[in-house]
NUKENU-97203 format. One line per 5 residues: number of its first residue (from 1); their letters; for each residue z, y, x of N, C-alpha, C, O. Coordinates in steps of 0.02 Angstrom, whole numbers. Each point is the difference from the previous one (the first is absolute). Example, Ala and Ser with C-alpha at 12.3 -4.5 7.8 and 13.67 -1.06 7.14 Angstrom:
2
1> as> 390:-284:660:0:59:-45:0:60:45:33:-1:52; -69:54:-70:3:59:42:37:55:-39:8:55:25
***
This chain:
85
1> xxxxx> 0:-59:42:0:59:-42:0:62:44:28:5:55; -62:40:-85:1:58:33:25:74:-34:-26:14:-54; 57:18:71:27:35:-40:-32:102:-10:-38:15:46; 44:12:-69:-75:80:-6:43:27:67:-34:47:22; 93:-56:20:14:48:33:-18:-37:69:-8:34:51
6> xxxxx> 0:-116:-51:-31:-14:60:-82:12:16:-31:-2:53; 11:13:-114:-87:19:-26:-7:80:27:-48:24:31; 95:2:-47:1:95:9:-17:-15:71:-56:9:24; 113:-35:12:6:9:101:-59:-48:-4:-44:42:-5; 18:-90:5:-58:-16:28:-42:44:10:-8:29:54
11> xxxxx> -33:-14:-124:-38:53:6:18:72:-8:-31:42:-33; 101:-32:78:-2:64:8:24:51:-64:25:55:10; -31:-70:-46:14:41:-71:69:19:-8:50:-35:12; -50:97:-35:100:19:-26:-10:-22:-53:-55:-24:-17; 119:28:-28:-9:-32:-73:60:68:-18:50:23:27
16> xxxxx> -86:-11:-82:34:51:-57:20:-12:-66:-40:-5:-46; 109:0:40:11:-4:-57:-49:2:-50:-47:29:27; 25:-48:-101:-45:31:-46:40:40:-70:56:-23:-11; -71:61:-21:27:30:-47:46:-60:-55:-31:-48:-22; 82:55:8:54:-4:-36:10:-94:37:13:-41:-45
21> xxxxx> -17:17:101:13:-51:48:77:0:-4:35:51:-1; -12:-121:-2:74:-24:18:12:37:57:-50:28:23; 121:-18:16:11:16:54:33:-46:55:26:14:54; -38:-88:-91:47:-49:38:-69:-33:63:-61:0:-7; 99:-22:59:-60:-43:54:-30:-52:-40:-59:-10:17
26> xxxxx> 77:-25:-60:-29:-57:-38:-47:17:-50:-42:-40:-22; 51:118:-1:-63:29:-36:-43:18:54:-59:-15:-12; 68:38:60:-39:40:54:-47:-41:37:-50:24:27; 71:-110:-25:-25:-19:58:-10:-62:-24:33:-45:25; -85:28:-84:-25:-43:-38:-33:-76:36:-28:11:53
31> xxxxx> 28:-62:-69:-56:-42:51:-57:-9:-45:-6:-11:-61; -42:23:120:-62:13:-17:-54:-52:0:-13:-28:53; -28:8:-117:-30:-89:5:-68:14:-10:-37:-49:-8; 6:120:7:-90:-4:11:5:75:12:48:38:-2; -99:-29:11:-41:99:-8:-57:12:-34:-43:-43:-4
36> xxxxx> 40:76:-11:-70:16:-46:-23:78:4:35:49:11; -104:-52:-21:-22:79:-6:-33:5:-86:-31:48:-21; 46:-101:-12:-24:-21:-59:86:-7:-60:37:-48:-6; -32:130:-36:49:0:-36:-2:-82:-48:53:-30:-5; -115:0:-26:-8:-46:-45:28:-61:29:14:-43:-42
41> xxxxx> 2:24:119:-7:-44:13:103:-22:37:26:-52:19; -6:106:-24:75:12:28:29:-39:-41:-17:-8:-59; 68:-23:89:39:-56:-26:74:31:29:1:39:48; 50:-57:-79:52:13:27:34:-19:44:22:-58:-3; -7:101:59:6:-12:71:-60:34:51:2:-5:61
46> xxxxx> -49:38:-94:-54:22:45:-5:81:18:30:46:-28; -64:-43:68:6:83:16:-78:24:-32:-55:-27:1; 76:76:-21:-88:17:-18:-12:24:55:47:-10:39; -98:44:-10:-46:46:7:-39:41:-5:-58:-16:-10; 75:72:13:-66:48:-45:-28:33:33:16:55:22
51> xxxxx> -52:-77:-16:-77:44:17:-46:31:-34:-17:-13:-57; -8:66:101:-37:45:-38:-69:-4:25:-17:7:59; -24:-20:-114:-75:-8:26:-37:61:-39:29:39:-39; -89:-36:55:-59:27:-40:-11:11:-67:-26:47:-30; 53:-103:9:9:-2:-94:62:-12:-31:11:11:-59
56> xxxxx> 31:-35:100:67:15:-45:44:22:81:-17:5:59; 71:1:-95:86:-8:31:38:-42:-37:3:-5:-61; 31:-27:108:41:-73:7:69:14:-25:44:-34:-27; -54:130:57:63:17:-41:35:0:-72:57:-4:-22; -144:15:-10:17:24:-51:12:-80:-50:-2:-4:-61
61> xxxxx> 13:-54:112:18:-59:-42:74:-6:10:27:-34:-44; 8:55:84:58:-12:39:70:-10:-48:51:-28:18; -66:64:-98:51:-29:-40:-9:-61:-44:41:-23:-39; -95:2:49:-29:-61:-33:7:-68:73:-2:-61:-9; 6:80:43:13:-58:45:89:-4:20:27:-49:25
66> xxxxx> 2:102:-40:81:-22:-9:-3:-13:-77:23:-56:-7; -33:69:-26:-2:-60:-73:11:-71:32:47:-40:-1; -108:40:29:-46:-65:18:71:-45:39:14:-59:-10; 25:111:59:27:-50:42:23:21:70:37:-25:42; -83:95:-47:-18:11:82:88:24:26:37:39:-31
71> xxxxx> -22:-79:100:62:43:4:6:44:65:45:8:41; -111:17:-48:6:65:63:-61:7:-13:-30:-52:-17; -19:134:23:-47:31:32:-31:11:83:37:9:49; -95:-11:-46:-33:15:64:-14:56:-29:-16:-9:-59; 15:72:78:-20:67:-39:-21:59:40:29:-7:54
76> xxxxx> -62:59:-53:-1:42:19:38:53:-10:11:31:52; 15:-9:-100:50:46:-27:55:-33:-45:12:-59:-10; 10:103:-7:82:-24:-37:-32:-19:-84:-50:26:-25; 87:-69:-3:-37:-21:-78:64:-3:-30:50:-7:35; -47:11:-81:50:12:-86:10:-71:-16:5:-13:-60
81> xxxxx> 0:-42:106:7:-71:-7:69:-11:18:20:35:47; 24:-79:-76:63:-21:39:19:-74:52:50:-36:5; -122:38:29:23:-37:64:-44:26:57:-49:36:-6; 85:-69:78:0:43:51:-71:1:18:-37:-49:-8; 14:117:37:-61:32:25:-15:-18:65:-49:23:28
***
């Protein structure tokens, strides 16, 4: 198992709280069981990704993939989601 805060230091990433987020380490530091850049396809336990292409933003799926499951963002800016960025 791998957990979003050993995922952050791999690749380098800080992790930010997300809007209205637990404040305990066990909310903060989820284990993480796929990734996706695809909101439809997030299962719970996965990190989305959002990317922004040519015809959409990834962002603008980012509350539909914490529905979905997602328990952390890859993001470019801060989002109105409550798990970590």
């Amino acid at each position: 198992m791998v957990t979003l805060v050993e995922v952050a230091a791999h690749l380098g990433l800080a992790i930010h709280i997300g809007v209205g987020s637990e404040e305990t380490s066990d909310a903060n530091d989820p284990v993480v069981i796929d990734v996706t850049h695809d909101s439809r396809q997030v299962v719970p336990g996965s990190i989305y990704c959002c990317l922004k292409g040519d015809h959409f933003d990834g962002h603008n799926h980012a509350a539909d993939a914490v529905v979905n499951g997602a328990v952390a963002l890859i993001c470019d800016h801060a989002l109105p989601v409550p798990v970590p960025q």
